[in-house]
C-alpha positions in Angstrom: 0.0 0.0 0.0 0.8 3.2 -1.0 2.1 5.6 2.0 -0.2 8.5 2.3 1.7 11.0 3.8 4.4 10.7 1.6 5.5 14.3 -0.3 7.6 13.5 -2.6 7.5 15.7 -5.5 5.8 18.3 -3.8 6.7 22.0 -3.1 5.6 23.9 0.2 5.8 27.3 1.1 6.0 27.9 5.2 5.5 31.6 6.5 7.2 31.7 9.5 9.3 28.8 9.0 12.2 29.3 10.5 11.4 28.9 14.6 9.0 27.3 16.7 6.1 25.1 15.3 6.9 26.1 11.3 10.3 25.1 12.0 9.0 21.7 13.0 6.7 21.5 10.0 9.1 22.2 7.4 11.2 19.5 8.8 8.7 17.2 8.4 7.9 18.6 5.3 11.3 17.6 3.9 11.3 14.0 6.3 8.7 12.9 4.0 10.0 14.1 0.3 9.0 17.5 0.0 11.0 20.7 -1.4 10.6 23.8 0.6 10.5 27.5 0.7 10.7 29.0 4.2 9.9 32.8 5.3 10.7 34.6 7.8 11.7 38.5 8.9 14.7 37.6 10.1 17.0 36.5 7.7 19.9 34.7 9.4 17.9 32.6 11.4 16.3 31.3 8.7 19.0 31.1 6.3 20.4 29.0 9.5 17.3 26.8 9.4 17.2 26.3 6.0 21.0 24.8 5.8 20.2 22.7 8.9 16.6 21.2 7.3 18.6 20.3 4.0 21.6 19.0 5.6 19.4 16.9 8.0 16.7 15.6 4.9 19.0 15.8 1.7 15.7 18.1 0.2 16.1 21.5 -1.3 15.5 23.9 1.5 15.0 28.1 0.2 15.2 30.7 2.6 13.1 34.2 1.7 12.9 36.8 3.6 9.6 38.3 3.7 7.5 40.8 6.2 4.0 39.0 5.7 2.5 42.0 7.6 3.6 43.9 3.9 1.2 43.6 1.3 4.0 43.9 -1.7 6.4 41.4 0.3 3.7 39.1 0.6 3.3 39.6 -3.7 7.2 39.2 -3.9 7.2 35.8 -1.9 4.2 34.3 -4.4 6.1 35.1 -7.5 9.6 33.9 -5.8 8.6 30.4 -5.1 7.0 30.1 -8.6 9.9 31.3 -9.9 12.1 29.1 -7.8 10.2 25.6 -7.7 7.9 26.2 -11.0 5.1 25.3 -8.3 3.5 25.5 -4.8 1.3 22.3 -3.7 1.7 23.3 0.4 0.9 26.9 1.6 1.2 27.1 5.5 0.0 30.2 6.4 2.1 29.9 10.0 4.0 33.6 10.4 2.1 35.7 13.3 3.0 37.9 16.0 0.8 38.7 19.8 2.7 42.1 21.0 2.0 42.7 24.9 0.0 45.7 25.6 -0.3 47.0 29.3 -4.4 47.8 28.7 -6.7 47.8 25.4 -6.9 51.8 25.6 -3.1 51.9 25.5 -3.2 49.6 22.2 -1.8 52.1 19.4 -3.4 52.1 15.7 0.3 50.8 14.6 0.5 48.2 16.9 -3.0 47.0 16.1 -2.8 47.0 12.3 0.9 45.2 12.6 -1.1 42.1 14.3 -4.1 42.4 11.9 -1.7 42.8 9.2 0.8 39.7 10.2 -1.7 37.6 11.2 -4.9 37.9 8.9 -3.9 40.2 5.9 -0.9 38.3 5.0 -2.2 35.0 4.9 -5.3 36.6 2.8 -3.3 37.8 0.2 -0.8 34.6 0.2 -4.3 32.1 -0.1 -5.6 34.6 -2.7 -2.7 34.8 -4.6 -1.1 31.3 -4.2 -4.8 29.2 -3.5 -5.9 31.0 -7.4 -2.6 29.2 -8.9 -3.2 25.9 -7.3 -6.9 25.4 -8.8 -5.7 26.3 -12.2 -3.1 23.5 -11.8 -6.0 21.4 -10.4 -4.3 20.5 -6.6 -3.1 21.9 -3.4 -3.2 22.3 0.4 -3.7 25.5 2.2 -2.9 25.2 6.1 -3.7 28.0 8.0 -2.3 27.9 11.4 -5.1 30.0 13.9 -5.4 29.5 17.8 -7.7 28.8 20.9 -7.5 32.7 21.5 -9.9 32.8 18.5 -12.0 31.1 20.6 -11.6 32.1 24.1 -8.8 35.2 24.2 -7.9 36.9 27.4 -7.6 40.2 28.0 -3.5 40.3 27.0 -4.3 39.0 23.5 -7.0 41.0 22.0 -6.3 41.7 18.8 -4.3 38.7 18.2 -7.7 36.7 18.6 -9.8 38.7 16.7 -7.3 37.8 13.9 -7.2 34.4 14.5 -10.8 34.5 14.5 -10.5 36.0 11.1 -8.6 33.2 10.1 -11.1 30.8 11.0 -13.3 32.3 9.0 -11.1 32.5 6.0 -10.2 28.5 6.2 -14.2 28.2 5.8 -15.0 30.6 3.0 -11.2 29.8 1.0 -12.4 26.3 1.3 -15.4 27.1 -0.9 -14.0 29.5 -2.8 -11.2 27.3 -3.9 -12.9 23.7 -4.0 -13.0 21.2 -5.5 -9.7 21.3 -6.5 -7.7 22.9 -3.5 -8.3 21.9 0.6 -8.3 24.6 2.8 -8.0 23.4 6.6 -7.0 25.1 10.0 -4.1 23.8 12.9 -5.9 25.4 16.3 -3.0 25.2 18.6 -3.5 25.8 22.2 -0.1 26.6 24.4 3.0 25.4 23.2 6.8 25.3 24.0 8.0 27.3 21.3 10.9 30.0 22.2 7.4 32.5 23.3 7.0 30.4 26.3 10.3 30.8 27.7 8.8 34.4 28.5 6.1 33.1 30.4 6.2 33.8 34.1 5.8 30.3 36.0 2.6 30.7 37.2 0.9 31.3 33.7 2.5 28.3 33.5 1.5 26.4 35.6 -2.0 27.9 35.8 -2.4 26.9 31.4 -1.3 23.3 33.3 -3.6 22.8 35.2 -6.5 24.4 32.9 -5.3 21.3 30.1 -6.8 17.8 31.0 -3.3 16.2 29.3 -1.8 18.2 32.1 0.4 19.7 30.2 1.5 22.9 27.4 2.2 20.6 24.2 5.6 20.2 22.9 6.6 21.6 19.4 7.0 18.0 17.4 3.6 17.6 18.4 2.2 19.5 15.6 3.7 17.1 13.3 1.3 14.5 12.9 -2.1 16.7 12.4 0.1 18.9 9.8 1.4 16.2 7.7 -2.3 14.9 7.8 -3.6 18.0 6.4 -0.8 18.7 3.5 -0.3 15.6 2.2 -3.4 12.6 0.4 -3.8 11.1 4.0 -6.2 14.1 4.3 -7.9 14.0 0.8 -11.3 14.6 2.3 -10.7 17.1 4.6 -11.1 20.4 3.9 -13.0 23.6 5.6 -12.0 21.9 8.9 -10.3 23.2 12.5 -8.4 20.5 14.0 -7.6 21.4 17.4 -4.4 20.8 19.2 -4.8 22.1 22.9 -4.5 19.4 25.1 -8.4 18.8 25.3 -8.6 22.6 26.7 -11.4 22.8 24.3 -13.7 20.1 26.0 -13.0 22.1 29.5 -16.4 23.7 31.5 -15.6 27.5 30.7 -12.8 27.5 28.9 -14.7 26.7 24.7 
């Protein structure tokens, strides 16, 4: 039998690849065959990542800078993986940004529309753009990557969640606009042990802990499994769908 979640032959594009729980997708991205393009702002860590992904996979690993919060950039990165790879079958919609804020009345226009922009607008135009391209060629996967403050944000994470909750909403109308041909489905992580949560005091800590039935904040390789289901024929009829990786937070009396 055929294996499913191979990618061989395949080209994906990761926003944001370059740390935390893209990093871990484009790895396993390559691990199972497929050719990347990873973005990021910061250009030596990703050219960094990229080298280490290829050297550790043997697949062809691009780094591009790009501001995804940057409408043009956003334009720029489209036409640079065409122009590199000839093709896109992945889009992972991943890059976003939660600034701290000491009150919602001290939020600043600029700071708002940077989080809007990095975390909605970006992966808007990159679907448009990119999710257009794949139904001409008749296949593809968009994975946006939202979170549980979509569903439930606190008061530190306002506009963060409001554009994650855009993104929910994009995954369902994207996966109309762009069906039969292309899937469109949504990663919902809840807390994980990226490089952000080494800022966490310990008692948010241990107070997201206790909130998670699994007892735990979930560790970065465990986005692996759901993501590879989602890009690769394992998932062939899934699409418009949220697939939640929180622990079982979302199950909890108060807290979905």
């Amino acid at each position: 039998m055929a294996d499913r979640f191979d990618l061989s032959g395949r080209v994906a594009l990761i926003t944001g690849g370059g740390r935390g729980l893209g990093r871990e997708m484009a790895h396993a991205f390559a691990a199972h065959g497929a050719d990347l393009m990873i973005a990021s702002r910061k250009g030596d860590a990703l050219t960094a990542a990229a080298a280490e992904i290829a050297a550790e996979t043997g697949r062809r690993v691009v780094p591009q800078v790009c501001h995804v919060g940057d409408w043009d950039q956003v334009g720029a990165l489209a036409d640079a993986a065409y122009e590199t790879f000839g093709t896109v079958d992945i889009l992972v919609n991943n890059a976003g940004m939660s600034p701290v804020y000491p009150s919602p009345a001290a939020v600043t226009e600029e700071l708002w529309r940077k989080v809007i922009d990095v975390n909605l607008t970006g992966p808007w135009r990159l679907s448009a753009l990119i999710g257009e391209r794949m139904k001409a060629a008749g296949s593809g996967s968009i994975i946006n990557v939202s979170s549980t403050a979509s569903l439930r944000p606190s008061p530190g994470e306002m506009p963060y969640g409001a554009a994650k909750a855009g993104i929910n909403n994009l995954t369902a109308s994207f996966a109309q606009a762009l069906a039969p041909e292309v899937r469109v489905n949504c990663l919902m992580p809840g807390p994980f042990a990226t490089d952000i949560s080494d800022a966490w005091p310990a008692e948010m800590r241990d107070r997201l802990e206790r909130s998670i039935p699994l007892g735990r904040i979930g560790e970065p390789s465990e986005v692996i499994g759901a993501a590879l289901l989602l890009a690769s024929d394992a998932g062939s009829y899934l699409t418009g769908s949220i697939l939640r990786l929180d622990g079982g937070m979302s199950g909890v009396s108060g807290n979905g």
